[in-house]
C-alpha positions in Angstrom: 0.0 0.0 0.0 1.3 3.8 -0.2 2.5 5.8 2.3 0.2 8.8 3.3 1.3 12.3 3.1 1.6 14.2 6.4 -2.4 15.6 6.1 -3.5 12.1 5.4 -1.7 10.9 8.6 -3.4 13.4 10.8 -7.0 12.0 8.9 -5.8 8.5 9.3 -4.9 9.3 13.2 -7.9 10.9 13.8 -9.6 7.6 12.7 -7.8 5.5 14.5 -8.1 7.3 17.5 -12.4 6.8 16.4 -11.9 3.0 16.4 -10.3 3.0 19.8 -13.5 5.5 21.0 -15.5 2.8 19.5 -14.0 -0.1 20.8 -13.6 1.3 24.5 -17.2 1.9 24.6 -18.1 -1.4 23.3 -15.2 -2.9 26.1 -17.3 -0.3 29.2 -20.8 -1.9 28.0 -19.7 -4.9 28.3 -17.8 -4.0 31.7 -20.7 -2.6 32.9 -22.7 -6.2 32.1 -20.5 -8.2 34.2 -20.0 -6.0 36.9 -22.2 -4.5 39.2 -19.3 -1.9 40.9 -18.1 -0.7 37.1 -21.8 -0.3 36.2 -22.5 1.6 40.0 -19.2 3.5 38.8 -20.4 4.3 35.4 -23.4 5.7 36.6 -23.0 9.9 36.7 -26.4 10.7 36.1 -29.1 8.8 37.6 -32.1 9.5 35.1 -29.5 8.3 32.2 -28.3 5.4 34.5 -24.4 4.3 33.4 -24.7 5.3 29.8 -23.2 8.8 30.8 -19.9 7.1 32.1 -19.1 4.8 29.0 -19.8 7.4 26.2 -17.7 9.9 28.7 -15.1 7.2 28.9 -15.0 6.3 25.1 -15.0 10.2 24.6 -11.5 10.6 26.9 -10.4 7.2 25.0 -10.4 8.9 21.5 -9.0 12.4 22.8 -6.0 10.6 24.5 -5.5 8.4 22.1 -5.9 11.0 19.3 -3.3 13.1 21.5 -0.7 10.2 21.8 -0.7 9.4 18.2 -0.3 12.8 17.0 2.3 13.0 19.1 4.0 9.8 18.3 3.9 9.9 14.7 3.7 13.8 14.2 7.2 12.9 12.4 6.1 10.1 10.4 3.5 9.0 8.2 1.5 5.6 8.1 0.6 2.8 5.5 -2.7 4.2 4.3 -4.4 0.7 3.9 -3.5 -0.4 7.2 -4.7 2.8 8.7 -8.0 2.0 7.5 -8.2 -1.9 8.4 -6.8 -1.0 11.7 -10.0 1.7 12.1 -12.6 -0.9 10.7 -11.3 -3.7 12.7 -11.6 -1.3 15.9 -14.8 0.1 14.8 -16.4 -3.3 13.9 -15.5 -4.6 17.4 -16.9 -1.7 18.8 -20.0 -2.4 17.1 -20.3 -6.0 18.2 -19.6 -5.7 21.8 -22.6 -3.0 22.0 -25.3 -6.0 20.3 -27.1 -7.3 23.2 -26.7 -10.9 22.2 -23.0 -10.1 23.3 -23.0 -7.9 26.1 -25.6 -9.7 27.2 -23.2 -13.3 27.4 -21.3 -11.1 30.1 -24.1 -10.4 32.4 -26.0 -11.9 34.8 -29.1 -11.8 32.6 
């Protein structure tokens, strides 16, 4: 695959950094599933129950991570086609961790 240019790197960090939003909040569903103290934890805002903490949580999971890449490869560029099957693996896990059929194999349901 071809190398990106240094705009395309900050695009292809940016969705990286998406994926890992994604898949952290597909990780703090499923967290919250299993485990009553992470879901107690999770929960900010009573009327909206834990759902407050994980999208907060995947929220701080793409800014740091968006942070730390830029840093890390500010010098650098990345292979554009495994940028993006990096993102889509990352997203698609995401995905499927927030199904209930899954999540719900981790609770006490």
């Amino acid at each position: 695959m071809s190398q990106s240019t240094k705009n395309e790197t900050k695009a292809l960090i940016s969705l990286i950094a998406c994926g890992i939003g994604s898949l952290t909040l597909g990780i703090l569903i499923c967290a919250a599933e299993e485990n009553g103290v992470v879901k107690s934890f999770l929960n900010f805002y009573n009327p909206v129950g834990p759902l407050a903490g994980k999208t907060t949580f995947a929220v701080v999971a793409y800014v740091v991570s968006w942070f730390i890449l830029s840093q890390v490869y500010s010098q650098k560029t990345l292979d554009f086609g495994k940028a993006i099957k990096t993102t889509f693996v990352l997203i698609g896990l995401g995905i499927v961790l927030s199904f209930p059929p899954v999540f719900m194999m981790f609770g006490s349901h």
